[in-house]
Every structure is written in structure tokens, then in C-alpha cells.
N, C-alpha and C positions, 0 to 999 in steps of 0.2 A: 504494500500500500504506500501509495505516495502521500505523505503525513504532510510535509510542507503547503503540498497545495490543499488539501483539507484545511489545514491552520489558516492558509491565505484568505480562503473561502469565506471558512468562520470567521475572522474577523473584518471582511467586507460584511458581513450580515449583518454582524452585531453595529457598526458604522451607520448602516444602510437605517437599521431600528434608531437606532439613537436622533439620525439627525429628521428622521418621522416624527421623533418626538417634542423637538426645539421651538419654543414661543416663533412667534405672537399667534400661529394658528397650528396649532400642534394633531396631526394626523392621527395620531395614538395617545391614548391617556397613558398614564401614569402604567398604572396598573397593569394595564394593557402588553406594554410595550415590556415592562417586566417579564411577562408573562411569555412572548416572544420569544426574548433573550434565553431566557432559560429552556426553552424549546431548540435555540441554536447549540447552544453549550450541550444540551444531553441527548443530540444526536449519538448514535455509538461510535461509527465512524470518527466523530469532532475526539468524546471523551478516548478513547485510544490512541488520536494525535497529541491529545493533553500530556497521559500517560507515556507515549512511547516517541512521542515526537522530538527531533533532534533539539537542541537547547541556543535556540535563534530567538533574535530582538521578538518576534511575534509571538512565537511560542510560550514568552513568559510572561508578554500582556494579554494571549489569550490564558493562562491558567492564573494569570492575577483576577480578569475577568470572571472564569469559572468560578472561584474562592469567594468574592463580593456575588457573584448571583447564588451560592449556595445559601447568603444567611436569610433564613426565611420570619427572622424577627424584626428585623427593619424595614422601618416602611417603603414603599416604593421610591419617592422623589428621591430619599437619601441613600438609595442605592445606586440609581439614575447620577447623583452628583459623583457620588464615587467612581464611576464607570466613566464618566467623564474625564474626573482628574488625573485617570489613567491612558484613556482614549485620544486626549488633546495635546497632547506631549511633544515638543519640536522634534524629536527624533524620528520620534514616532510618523509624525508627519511629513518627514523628510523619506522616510521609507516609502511613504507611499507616491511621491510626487507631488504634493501639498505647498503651494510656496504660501507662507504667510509673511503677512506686512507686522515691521515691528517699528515700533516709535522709539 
């Protein structure tokens, strides 16, 4: 199994939910969009890449992701923020082909 491009995958999903999610007219609640996510993450293909997957810039912010969608006692928004502080990362975004403007 080619794990990288599963990782690749899964974390364009999880990208693709998040920015569904973002004001001022947000496509998915809350809730909702949690609820996605955790549907991305526990594909078994995904958890196997988590598991077995070589140890790349993605790979560790998808199983940082994994880890924050596991806790099932936080409310959504504040896992939504969490997921973010991980997801918006310059690096991160420099991986992807992402130029952002900085002042």
C-alpha cells in the first residue's frame, strides 16, 4: 500500500472540511464538520497510514490530527480551533504550494 498518498489524501480532506467550515457563511456546522473529520481519520486505509506510515512532515500532522479528533469530551468549535493551529502552519503550507502574504 502506498501510505504517503493515503496521508496526502487524508489530509487534503481534512483541509477541504475545514475550510467548508470558515465564517462568515460556513457550509458545515460545527458539529457537522467534526463529524466528517472523524469519518476521514477512521477510514482503515487512513488509520494504517497513521500506524504504518513513513515518518514525513504530513504524516505527523495527520496523526497530530487523529489524536485532537479522538477526544470526544471537547466541544466541537474547540477542537475545530485546535485542528486549525495545526492545519495553518507556514510549513505546512509551504508543502502544499500555499504562498501567504506576511506583514
Amino acid at each position: 500500500m502506498q501510505y504517503e498518498r493515503v496521508i496526502e489524501q487524508a489530509m487534503r480532506d481534512i483541509q477541504d472540511l475545514l475550510w467548508a467550515n470558515l465564517p462568515p457563511a460556513p457550509n458545515l456546522p460545527d458539529d457537522r464538520t467534526v463529524a466528517c473529520l472523524r469519518a476521514v481519520v477512521g477510514v482503515p486505509d487512513v488509520q494504517r497510514a497513521i500506524e504504518h506510515g513513513n515518518d514525513t512532515a504530513l504524516s505527523f500532522v495527520l496523526r497530530a490530527a487523529n489524536r485532537i479528533l479522538s477526544e470526544t469530551e471537547m466541544p466541537a468549535p474547540a477542537l475545530l480551533h485546535l485542528l486549525w493551529g495545526i492545519m495553518d502552519e507556514r510549513e505546512l503550507n509551504r508543502l502544499w504550494g500555499v504562498r501567504q502574504k506576511f506583514a
